[in-house]
C-alpha positions as MATLAB code, in Angstrom:
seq = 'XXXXXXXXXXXXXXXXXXXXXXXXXXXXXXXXXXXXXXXXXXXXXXXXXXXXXXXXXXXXXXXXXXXXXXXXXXXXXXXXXXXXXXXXXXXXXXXXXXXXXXXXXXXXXXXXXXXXXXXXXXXXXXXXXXXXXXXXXXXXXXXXXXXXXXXXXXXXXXXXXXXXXXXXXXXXXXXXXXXXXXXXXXXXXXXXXXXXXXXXXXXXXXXXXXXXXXXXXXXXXXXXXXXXXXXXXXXXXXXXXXXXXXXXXXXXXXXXXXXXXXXXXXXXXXXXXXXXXXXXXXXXXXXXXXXXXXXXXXXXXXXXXXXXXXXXXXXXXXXXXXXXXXXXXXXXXXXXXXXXXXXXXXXXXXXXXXXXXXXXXXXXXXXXXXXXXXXXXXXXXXXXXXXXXXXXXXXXXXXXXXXXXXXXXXXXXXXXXXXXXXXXXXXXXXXXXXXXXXXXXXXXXXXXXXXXXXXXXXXXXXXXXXXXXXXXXXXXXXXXXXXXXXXXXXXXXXXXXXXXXX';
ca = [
       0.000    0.000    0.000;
       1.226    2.963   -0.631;
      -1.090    6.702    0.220;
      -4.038    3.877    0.078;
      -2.871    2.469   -3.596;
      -2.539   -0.684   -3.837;
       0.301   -1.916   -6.156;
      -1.683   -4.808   -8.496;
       1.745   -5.738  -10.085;
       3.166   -8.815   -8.259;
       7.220   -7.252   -8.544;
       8.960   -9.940   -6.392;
       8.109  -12.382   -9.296;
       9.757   -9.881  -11.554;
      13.028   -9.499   -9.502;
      13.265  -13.081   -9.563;
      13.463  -13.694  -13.098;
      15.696  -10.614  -13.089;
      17.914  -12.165  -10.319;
      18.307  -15.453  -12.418;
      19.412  -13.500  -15.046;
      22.066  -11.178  -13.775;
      23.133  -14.550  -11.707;
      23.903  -16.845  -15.173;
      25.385  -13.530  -16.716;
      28.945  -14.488  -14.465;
      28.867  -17.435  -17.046;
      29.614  -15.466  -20.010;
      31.561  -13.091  -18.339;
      34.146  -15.907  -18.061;
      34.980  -16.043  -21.729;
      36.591  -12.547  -21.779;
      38.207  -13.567  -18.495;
      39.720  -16.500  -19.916;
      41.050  -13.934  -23.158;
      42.297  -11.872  -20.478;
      44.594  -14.899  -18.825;
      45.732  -16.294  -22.592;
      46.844  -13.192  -22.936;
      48.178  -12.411  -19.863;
      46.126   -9.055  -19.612;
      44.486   -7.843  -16.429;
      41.594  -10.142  -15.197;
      40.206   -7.519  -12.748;
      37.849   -6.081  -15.015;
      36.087   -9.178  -15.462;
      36.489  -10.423  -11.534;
      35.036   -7.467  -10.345;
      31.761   -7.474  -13.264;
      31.438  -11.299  -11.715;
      30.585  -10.135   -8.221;
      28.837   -7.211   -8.811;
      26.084   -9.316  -10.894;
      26.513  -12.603   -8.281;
      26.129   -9.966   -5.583;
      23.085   -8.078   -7.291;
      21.392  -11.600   -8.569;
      21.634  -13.376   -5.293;
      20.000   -9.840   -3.383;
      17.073   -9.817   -6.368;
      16.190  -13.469   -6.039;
      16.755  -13.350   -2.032;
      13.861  -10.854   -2.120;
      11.633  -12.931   -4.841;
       8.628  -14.804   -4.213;
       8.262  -18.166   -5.967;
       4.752  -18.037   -4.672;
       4.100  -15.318   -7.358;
       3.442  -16.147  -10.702;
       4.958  -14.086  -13.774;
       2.260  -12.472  -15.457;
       1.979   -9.996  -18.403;
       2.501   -7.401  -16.368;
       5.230   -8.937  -14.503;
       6.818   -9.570  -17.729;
       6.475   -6.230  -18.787;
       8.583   -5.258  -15.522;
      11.278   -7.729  -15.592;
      11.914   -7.008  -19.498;
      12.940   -3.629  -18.644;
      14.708   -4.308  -15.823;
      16.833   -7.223  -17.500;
      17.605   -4.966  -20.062;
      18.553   -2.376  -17.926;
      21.031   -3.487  -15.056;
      22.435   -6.417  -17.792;
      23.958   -3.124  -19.297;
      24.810   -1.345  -15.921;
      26.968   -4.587  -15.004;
      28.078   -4.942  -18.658;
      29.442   -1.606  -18.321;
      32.074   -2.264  -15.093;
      34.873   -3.646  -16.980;
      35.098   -0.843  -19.333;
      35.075    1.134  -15.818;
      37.796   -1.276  -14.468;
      40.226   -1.338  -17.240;
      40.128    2.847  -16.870;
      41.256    3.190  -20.514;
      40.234    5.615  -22.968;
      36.711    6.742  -23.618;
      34.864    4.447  -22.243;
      36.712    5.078  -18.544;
      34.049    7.744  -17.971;
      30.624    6.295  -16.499;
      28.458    7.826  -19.431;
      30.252    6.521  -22.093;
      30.809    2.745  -20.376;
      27.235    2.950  -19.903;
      26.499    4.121  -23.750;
      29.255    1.062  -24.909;
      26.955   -1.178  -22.867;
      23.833   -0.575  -23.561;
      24.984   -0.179  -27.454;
      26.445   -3.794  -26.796;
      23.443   -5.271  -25.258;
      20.765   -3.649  -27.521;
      22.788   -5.009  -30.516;
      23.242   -1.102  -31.719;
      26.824   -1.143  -32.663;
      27.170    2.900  -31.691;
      30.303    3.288  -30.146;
      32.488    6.301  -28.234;
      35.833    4.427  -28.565;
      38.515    6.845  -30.123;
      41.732    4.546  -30.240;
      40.982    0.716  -30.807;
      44.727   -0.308  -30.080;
      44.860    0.916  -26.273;
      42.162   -1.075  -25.424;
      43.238   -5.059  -24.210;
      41.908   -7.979  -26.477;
      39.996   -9.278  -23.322;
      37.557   -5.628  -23.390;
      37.310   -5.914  -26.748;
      36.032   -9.466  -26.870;
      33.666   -8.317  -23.657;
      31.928   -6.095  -26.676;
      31.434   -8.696  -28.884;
      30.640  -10.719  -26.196;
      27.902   -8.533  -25.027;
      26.132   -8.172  -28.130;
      26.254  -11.931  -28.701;
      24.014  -12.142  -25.838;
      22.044   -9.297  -26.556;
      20.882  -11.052  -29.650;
      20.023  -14.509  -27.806;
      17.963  -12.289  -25.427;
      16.107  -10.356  -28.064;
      15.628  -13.742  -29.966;
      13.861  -15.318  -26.904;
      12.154  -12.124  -25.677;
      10.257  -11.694  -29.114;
       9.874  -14.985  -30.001;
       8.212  -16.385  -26.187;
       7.321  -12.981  -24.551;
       6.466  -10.210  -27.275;
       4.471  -12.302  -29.257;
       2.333  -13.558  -26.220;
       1.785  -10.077  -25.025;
       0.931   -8.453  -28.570;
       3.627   -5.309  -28.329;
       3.063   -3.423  -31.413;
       1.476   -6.330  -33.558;
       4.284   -9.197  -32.657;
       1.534  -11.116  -32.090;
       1.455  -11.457  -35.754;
       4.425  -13.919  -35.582;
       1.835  -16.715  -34.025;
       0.064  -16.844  -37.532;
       3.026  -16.028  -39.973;
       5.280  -18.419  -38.538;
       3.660  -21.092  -36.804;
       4.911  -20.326  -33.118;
       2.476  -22.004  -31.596;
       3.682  -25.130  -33.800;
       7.348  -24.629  -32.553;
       5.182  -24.030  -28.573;
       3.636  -27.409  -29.165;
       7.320  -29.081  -29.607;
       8.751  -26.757  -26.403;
       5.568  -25.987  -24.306;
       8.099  -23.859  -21.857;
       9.622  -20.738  -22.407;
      12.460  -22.754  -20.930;
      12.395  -25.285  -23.506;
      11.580  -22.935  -26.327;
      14.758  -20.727  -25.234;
      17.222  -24.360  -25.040;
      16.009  -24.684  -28.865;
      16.896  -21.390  -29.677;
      20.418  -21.243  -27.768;
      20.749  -24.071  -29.671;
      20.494  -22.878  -33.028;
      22.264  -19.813  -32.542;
      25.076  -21.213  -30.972;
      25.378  -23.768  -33.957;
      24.998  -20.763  -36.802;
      27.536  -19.006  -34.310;
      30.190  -22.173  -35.206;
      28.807  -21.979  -38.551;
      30.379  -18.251  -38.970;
      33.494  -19.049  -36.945;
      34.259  -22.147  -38.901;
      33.837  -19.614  -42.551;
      35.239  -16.537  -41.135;
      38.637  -18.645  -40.055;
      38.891  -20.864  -43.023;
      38.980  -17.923  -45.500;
      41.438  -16.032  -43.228;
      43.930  -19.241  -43.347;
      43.536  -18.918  -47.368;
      43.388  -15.408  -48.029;
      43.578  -12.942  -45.128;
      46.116  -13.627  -41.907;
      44.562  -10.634  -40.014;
      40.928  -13.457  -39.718;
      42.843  -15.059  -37.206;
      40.820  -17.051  -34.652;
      40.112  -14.038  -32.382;
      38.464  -12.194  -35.370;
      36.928  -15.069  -36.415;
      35.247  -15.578  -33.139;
      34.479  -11.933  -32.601;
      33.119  -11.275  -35.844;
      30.756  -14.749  -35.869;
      28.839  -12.930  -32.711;
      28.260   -9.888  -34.183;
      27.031  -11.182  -37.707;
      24.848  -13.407  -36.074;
      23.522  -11.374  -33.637;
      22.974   -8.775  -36.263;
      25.073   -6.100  -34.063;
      28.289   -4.867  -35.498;
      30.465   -4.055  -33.192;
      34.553   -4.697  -34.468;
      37.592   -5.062  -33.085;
      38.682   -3.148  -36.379;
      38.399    0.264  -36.627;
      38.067   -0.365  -39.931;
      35.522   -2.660  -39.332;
      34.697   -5.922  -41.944;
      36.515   -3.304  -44.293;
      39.725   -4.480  -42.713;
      39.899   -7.930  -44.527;
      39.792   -9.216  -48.386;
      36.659   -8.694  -50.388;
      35.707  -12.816  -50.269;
      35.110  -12.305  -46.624;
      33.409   -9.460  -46.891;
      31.367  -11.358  -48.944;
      31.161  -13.983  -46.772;
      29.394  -11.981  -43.694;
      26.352  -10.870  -45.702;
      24.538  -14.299  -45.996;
      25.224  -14.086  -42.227;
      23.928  -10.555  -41.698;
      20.638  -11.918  -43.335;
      20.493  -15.547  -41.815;
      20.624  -13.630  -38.160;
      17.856  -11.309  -38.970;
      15.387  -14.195  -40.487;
      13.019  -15.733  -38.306;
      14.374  -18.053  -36.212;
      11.269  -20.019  -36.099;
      11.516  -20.546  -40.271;
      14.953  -21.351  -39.686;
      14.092  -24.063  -37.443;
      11.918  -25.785  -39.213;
      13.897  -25.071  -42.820;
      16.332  -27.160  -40.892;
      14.082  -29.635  -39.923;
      12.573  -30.833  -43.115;
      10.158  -28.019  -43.970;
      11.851  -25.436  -45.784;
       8.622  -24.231  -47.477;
       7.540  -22.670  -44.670;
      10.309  -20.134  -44.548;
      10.594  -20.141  -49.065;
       7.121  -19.443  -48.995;
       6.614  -16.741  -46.054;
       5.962  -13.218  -47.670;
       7.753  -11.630  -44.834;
      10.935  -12.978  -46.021;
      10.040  -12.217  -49.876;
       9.314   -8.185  -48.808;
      12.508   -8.207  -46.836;
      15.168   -9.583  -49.539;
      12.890   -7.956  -52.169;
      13.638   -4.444  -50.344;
      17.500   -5.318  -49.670;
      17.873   -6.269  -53.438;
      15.763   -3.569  -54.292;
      17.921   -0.661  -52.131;
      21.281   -2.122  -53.087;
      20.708   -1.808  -56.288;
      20.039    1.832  -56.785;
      23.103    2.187  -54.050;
      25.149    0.253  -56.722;
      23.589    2.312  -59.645;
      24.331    5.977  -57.689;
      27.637    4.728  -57.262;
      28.081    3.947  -60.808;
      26.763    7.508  -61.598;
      28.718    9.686  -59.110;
      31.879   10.802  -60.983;
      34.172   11.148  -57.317;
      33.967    7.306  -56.839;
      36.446    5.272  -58.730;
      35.201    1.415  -57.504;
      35.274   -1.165  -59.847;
      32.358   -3.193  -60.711;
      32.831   -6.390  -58.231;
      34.003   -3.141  -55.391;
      30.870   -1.699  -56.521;
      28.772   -4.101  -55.910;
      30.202   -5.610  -53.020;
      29.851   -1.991  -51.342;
      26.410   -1.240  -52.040;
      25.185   -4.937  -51.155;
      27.191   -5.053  -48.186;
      26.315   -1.736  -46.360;
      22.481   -2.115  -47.524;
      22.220   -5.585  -46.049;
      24.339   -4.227  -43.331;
      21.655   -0.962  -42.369;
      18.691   -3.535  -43.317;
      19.691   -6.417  -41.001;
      20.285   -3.167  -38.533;
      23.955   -4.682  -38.100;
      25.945   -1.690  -38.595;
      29.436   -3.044  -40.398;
      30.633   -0.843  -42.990;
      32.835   -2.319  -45.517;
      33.561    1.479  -46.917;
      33.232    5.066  -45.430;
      29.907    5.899  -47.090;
      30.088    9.004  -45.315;
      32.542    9.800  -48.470;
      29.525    8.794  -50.968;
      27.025   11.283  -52.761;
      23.964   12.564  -50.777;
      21.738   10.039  -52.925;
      23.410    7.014  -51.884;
      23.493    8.378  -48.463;
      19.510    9.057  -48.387;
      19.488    5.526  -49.599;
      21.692    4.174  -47.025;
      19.260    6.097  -44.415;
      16.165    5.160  -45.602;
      17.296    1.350  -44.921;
      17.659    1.647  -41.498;
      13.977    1.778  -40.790;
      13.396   -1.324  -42.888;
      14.756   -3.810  -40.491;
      14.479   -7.699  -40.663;
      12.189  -10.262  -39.579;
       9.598  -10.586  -36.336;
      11.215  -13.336  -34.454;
      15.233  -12.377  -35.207;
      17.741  -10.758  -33.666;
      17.329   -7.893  -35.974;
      16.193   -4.492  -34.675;
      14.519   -1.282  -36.163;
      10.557   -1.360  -37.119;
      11.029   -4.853  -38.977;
       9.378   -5.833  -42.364;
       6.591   -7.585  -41.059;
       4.444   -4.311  -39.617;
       5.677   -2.168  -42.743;
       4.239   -5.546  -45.142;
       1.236   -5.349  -42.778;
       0.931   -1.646  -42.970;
       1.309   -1.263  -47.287;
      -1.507   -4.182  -47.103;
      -4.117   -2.078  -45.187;
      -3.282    0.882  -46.948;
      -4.022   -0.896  -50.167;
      -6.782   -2.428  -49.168;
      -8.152    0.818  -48.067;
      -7.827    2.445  -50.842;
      -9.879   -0.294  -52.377;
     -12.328    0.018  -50.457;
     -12.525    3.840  -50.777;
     -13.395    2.583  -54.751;
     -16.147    0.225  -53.378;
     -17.575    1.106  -49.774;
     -19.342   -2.095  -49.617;
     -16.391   -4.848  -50.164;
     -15.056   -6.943  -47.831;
     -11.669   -7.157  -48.044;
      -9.437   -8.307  -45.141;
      -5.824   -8.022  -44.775;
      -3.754  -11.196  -45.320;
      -0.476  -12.264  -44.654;
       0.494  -15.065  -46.687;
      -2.708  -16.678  -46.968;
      -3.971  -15.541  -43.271;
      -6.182  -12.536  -42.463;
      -4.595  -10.053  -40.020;
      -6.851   -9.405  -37.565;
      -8.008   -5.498  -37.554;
      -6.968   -4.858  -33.538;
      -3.637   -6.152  -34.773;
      -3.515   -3.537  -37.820;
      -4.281   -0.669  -35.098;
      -1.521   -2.053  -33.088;
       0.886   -1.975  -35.854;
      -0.056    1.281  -37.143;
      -0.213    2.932  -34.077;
       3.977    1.545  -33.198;
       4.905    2.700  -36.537;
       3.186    5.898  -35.495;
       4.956    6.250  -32.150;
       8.350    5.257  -33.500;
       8.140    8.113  -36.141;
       7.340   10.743  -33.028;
      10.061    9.079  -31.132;
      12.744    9.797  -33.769;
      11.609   13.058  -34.966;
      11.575   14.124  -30.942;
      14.908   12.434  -30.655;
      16.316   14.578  -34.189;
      15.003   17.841  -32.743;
      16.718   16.988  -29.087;
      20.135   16.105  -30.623;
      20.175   19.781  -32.833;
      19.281   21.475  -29.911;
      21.751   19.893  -27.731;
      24.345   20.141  -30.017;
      23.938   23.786  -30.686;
      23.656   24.063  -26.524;
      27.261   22.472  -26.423;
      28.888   24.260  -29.510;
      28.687   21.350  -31.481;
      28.222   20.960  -35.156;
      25.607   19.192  -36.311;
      23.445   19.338  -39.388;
      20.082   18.301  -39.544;
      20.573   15.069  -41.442;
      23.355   14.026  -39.730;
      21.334   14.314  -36.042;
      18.469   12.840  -38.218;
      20.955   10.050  -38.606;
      22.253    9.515  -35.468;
      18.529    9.791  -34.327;
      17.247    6.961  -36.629;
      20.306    4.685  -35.551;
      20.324    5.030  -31.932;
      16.570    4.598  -31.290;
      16.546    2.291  -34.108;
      19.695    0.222  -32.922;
      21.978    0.570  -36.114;
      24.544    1.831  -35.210;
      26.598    3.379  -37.775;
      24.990    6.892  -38.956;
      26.905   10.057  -40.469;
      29.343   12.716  -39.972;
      30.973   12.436  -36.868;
      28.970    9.012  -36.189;
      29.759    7.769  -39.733;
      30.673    3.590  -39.770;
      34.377    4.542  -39.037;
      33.357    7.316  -36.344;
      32.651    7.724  -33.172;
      29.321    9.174  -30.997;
      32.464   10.589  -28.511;
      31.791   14.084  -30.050;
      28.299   14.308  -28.788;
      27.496   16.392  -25.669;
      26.975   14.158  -22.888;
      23.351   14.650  -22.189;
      22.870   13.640  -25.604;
      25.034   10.652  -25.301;
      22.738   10.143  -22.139;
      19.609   10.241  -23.393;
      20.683    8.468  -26.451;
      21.133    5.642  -23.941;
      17.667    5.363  -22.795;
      16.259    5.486  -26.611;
      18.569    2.576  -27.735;
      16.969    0.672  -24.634;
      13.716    1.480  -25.258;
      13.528    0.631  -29.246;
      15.480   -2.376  -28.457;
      12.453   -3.925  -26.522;
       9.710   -2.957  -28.692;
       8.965    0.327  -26.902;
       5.784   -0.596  -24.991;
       7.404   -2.620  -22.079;
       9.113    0.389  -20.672;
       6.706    3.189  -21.684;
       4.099    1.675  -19.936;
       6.103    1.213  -16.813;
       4.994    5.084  -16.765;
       1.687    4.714  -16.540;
      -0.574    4.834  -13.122;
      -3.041    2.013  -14.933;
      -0.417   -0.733  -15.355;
       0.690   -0.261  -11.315;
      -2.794   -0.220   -9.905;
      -5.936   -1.242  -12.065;
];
């Protein structure tokens, strides 16, 4: 009780789950720990980022109830919160290791939270002071960032209907895949499962083609650029990033760009003896459809502009690359394409609010809703023609329910407002802290922050850095990548009287 309002949310079941998780996050926290003995770098990062979450998971699940039962509202809470102090803890060793930019408690936080919300932003300055151990903890980080996203969407979202997920029941036969795993345990062993075997996959390609063509793909490379292709995220240990290494593996990362940001669901079951269901899901048609579609006017403006001397296979390989790269809302760069003309730019910046599949690791406001909403805009128009038809929106072969059309118009809606409010912030802010920033560059950084691309323009172009941003800016850019990354809704309506108390 609290001023005679009684709190209808049952928390303590909420804590728990978030106490389990910040308890099995010492696990991976290892893995840079053992880089950090091969090596024989400091290990004190990593010790301390061990207790701190063992300390913190132990105190959440010592004041859980097991008596409560996890809810959608309590789901709602412990989303947020997961999401939240993962990245606080993530954040200590950069803290620890007191080196560079990311020694100052903003900008830890903002390499966090980019790590664990699979952005790929970054504030690092100088790649070659940092110690191989932190800069596996980044890929590391955004390797599990994807797993979580990939479980949260495809067992939580989609049961609680944020922003039309709900869709992914009927477009890719969840509740088939439920049937096989009836517990979000089980469903999230399957899906560990599969990511940690298309995780090999990449290490396996990556390391091969670096033994034949390109010595600098050792095995540390190989490993840290297999988590963040898969996990759709993008953060390097290059500055150059996948630029750094021959064109054949450059190459090679796209079909794993796109593999990590198509339904995991489809892939399961194209694995499993029924590929049709992925080969025939118009999801997946309208996503490749609008990669192939973008990369090739990229290619053809890069043909045209006069001040770029690539060759055909370069000019290909650049415009397929980086479109599939802002699509998949992974955030390599295989060129600077801050150096391009403006029309490949707009291109390049109109992909980032494409984004993959429902049910990936991909980010952004995904293919499905923007398939959903051309349908219903279509149909309306239709029905503008003829008033009395009876035309319902479907998704291969399914009608869309009209409550989830609302839904899905309503996130597209508020994600719109969120960026253009975020835009407006960042040139104000900027011009507050004597910064210069034009208007499509903060429109950039906007769209990739909130949108979790990572890479954007000027200053935060794919071999920059978000350093030069004031530090509110670099704050609040912190909460927006952690709200887009969970869909929005399960922190907004954390703000709301109704969800505490009716």
């Amino acid at each position: 009780m609290f001023d005679g309002i009684r709190i209808r949310v049952g928390w303590r079941a909420s804590i728990g789950l978030t106490g389990n998780v910040l308890t099995y996050l010492a696990a991976p926290l290892a893995f840079p720990l053992l880089i950090a003995v091969v090596y024989r770098e400091s290990v004190a990062p990593f010790v301390v980022a061990i207790a701190a979450t063992l300390a913190l998971g132990g105190a959440f699940r010592y004041l859980s109830d097991p008596d409560e039962e996890l809810g959608p509202r309590e789901a709602f809470l412990a989303v947020a919160l997961i999401w939240l102090l993962v990245a606080a803890v993530g954040a200590i060793p950069f803290l620890v290791a007191g080196v560079g930019t990311v020694a100052h408690p903003v900008n830890a936080m903002f390499e966090s939270m980019s790590g664990l919300t699979t952005t790929g932003a970054t504030v690092l300055e100088e790649f070659s002071i940092h110690s191989r151990s932190v800069m596996m903890w980044r890929q590391v980080i955004q390797w599990l960032g994807g797993l979580g996203i990939l479980i949260l969407a495809t067992a939580v979202l989609s049961e609680l209907g944020v922003g039309g997920a709900q869709l992914m029941e009927s477009e890719t036969q969840t509740r088939d895949l439920n049937k096989l795993t009836p517990r979000i345990s089980q469903t999230a062993r399957l899906l560990w499962g599969l990511y940690v075997g298309i995780t090999l996959a990449a290490v396996v390609v990556y390391f091969g083609l670096g033994l034949a063509l390109d010595p600098r793909m050792d095995l540390y490379n190989a490993i840290a650029h297999a988590f963040t292709s898969v996990a759709t995220a993008g953060f390097s240990p290059e500055p150059l990033s996948v630029g750094a290494f021959h064109p054949a593996i450059q190459w090679a990362v796209v079909p794993f760009m796109v593999i990590g940001s198509t339904s995991f669901v489809l892939l399961y079951f194209f694995i499993n003896g029924e590929p049709m269901r992925l080969l025939r899901n118009e999801e997946f048609h309208f996503y490749l459809g609008a990669m192939a579609t973008v990369s090739g006017l990229v290619a053809l403006s890069l043909f045209l502009d006069p001040g770029i001397e690539f060759g055909i296979e370069e000019t290909l390989r650049h415009a397929v690359f980086n479109v599939a790269s802002l699509v998949t809302t992974t955030g390599y760069a295989s060129a600077d394409f801050e150096l391009w003309a403006p029309a490949a730019k707009n291109l390049l910046f109109l992909s980032m609010f494409v984004g993959g599949m429902v049910g990936s690791t991909t980010c952004s406001i995904k293919s499905l809703r923007w398939l959903v909403a051309l349908k219903a805009f279509s149909r309306n128009l239709f029905t503008s023609v003829h008033p009395d038809a009876v035309r319902p929106v479907r998704i291969s072969g399914s009608p869309v329910d009209e409550d989830v059309i609302r839904d899905i118009y309503a996130y597209i809606l508020l994600s719109i407002i969120i960026f253009f409010l975020l835009t407006v912030f960042i040139v104000i802010d900027a011009e507050r802290g004597n910064v210069r920033v034009t208007e499509f560059e903060a429109m950039g950084a906007a769209a990739s922050t909130f949108l979790n691309i990572g890479p954007a323009f000027g200053d935060a172009g794919p071999y920059g850095t978000y350093a030069s941003f004031p530090m509110s800016t670099r704050g609040v850019m912190i909460v927006l990548m952690w709200i887009g990354r969970i869909e929005i809704i399960p922190v907004l309506v954390l703000f709301t009287k109704a969800f505490w108390t009716s």
